[in-house]
C-alpha positions in Angstrom: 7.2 11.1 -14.9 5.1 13.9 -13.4 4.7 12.3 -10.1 8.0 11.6 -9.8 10.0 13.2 -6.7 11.9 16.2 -8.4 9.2 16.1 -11.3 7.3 19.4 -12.4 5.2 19.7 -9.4 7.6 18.0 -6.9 8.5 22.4 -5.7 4.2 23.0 -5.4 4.2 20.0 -2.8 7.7 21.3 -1.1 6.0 24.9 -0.8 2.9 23.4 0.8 4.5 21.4 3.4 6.7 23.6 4.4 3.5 26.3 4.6 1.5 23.7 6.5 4.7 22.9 8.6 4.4 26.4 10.0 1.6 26.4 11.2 1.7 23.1 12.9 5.1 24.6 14.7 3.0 27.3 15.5 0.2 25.3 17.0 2.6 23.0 19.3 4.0 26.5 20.5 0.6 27.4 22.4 -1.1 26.0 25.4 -2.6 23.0 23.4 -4.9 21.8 26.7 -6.1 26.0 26.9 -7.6 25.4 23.1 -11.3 25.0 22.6 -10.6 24.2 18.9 -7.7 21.5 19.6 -9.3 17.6 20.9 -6.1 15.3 21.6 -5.6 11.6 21.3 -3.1 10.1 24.0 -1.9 6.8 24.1 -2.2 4.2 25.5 -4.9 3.0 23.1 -4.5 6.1 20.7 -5.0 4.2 17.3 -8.1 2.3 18.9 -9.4 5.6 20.4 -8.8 7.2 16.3 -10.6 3.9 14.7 -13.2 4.8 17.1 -14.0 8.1 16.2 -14.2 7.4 12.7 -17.1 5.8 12.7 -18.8 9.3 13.0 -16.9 11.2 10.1 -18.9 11.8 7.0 -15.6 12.1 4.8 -11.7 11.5 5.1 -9.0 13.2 3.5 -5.9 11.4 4.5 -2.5 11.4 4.3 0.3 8.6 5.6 4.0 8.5 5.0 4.1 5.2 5.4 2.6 2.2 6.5 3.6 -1.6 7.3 1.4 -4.7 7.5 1.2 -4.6 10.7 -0.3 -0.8 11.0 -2.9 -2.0 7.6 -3.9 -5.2 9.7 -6.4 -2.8 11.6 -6.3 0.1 9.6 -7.5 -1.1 6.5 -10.5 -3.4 7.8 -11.9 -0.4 10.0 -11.6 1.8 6.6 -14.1 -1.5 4.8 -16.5 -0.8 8.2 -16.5 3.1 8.1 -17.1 3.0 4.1 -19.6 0.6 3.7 -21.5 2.6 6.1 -21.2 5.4 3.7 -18.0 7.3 4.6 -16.4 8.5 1.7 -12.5 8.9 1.6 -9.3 9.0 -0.7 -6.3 7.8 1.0 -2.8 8.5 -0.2 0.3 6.1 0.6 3.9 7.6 0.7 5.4 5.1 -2.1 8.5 5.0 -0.6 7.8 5.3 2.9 5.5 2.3 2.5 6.6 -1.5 2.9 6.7 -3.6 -0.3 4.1 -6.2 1.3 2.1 -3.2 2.7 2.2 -1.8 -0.6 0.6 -5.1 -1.9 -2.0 -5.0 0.9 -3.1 -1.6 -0.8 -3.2 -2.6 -4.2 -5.2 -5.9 -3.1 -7.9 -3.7 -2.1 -9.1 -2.6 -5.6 -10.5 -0.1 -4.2 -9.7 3.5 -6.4 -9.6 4.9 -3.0 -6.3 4.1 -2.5 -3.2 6.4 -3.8 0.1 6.3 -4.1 2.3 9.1 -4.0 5.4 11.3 -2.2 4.6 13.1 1.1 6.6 14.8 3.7 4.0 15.3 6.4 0.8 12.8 7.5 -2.1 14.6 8.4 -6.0 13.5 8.0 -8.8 16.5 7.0 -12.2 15.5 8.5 -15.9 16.5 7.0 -13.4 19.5 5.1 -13.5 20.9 9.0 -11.0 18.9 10.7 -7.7 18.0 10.3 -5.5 15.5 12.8 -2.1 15.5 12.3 1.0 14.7 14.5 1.0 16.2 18.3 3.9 16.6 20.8 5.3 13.5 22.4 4.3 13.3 26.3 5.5 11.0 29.0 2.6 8.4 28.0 3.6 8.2 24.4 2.9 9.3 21.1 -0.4 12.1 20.6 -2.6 13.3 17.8 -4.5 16.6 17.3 -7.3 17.1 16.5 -7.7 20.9 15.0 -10.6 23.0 13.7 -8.2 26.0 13.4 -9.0 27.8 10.1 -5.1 28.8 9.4 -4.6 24.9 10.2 -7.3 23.9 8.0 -6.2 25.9 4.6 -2.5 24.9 5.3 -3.6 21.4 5.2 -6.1 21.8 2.2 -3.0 23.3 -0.3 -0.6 20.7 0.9 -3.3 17.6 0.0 -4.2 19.4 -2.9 -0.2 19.1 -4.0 0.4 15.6 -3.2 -3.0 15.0 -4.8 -1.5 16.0 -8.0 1.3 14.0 -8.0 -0.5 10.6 -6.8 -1.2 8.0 -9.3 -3.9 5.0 -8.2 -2.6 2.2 -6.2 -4.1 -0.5 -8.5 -1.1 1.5 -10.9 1.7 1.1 -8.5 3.8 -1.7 -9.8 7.1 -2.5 -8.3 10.0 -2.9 -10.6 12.5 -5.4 -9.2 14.5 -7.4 -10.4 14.2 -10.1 -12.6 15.0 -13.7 -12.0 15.2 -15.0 -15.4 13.7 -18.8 -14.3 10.3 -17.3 -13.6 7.7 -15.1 -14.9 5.0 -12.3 -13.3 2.8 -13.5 -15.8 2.9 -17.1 -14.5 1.2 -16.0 -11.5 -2.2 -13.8 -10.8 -2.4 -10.7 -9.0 -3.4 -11.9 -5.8 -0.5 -14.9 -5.8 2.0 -12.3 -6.3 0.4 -10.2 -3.2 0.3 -13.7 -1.2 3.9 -14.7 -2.2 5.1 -10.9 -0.5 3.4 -11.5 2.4 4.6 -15.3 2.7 8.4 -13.4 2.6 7.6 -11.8 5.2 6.6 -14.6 7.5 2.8 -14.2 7.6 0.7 -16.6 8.4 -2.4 -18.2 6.2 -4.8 -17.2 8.6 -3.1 -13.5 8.7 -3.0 -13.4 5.1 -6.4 -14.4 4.8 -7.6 -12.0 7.4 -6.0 -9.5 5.8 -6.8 -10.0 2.3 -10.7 -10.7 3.0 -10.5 -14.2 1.5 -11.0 -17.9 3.3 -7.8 -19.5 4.4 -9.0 -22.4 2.3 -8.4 -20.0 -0.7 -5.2 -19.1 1.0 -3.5 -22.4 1.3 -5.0 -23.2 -2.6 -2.8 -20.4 -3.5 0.1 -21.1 -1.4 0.0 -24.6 -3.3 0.2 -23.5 -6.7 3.0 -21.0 -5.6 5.6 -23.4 -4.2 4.6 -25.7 -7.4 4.7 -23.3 -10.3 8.2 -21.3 -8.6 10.0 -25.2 -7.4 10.1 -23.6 -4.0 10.5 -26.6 -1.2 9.2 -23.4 1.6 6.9 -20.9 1.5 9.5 -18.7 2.4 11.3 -19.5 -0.8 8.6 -18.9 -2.6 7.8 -15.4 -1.3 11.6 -14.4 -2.0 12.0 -15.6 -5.1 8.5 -13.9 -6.3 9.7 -10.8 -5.0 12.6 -10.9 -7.4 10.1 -10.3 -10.7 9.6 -7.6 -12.7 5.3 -7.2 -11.8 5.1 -4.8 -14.5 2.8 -6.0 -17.4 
């Protein structure tokens, strides 16, 4: 496949990363607090400070290695807010930097926004002006830049255009495991098989439900049929023993 890692365009995205690596080494060489062009995010309170200032972009580029269900729990509600206010974005998920249940979270959104695909380096481009990416770590914690350098900005412009290429849509993105012979994908809807992942991994109705923009009511309804139709006595079971099927269809 063309999006493969090693694939036909896997050397364009290896090129571009390590260009826009370079400059980003570059950048963390200079006095970052002497840059008019250079806002940082600090924790504590750095991903609330981020979600924040999104409500004021007018477009969002982004790019994340990975992600678990814990990080999506905030991330991807914020990302319903900022849209529906008329934010456009395309988000790409590393495939295999992302969690099998977070992957699920992304595919439950439906939302062609969403894309899968292999990325060295996270980085976000703002309004095509701005683009945050990964700052030093200080005493405090973790930081983020935010830089309106033009070198910065076409380094990250040719490395989102590679991993663009090689993205596929989440709502594409089925996981091939393995097959337990006593059951069937097909047995199950979409969104059982994305509760089932999340009930592996110990979440709770009210989580799941949160998470998935659904009523617990619907939530324990599905949980229901689960344990009945996979002759699971937990929820637990059930979740593991879903995760064994093949989801493609």
């Amino acid at each position: 496949m063309a999006n493969e890692r090693g694939g036909p365009n896997w050397q364009a995205v290896l090129d571009a990363t390590a260009r826009f690596q370079l400059h980003r080494t570059e950048l963390l060489e200079d006095d970052l607090d002497g840059r008019d062009d250079v806002r940082i995010f600090r924790e504590p309170g750095l991903n609330r400070s981020l979600m924040e200032d999104s409500h004021r972009w007018a477009s969002l580029l982004s790019v994340r290695t990975g992600g678990t269900v814990e990080e999506l729990r905030e991330t991807l509600p914020n990302n319903r807010a900022v849209t529906a206010a008329g934010m456009s974005m395309i988000s790409l998920f590393d495939w295999a930097g992302t969690t099998p249940a977070a992957r699920a979270l992304v595919k439950a959104e439906a939302d062609a926004s969403y894309r899968f695909t292999h990325a060295p380096m996270q980085m976000k481009i703002i309004d095509g002006a701005e683009v945050l990416l990964q700052g030093p770590y200080l005493e405090t914690g973790r930081t983020v830049l935010a830089v309106r350098s033009p070198e910065i900005l076409q380094a990250a412009m040719g490395y989102w255009r590679a991993v663009l290429k090689i993205s596929w849509a989440a709502a594409d993105g089925a996981d091939v495991l393995t097959l337990d012979s006593r059951l069937s994908a097909s047995m199950f809807t979409e969104r059982q098989l994305y509760i089932a992942e999340l009930l592996g991994e110990g979440m709770t109705d009210q989580w799941i439900a949160d998470a998935l923009g659904v009523s617990i009511r619907t939530v324990r309804y599905e949980i229901k049929r689960l344990l009945d139709r996979a002759g699971a006595g937990t929820r637990f079971e059930a979740g593991m023993k879903l995760a064994r099927l093949d989801r493609s269809r």
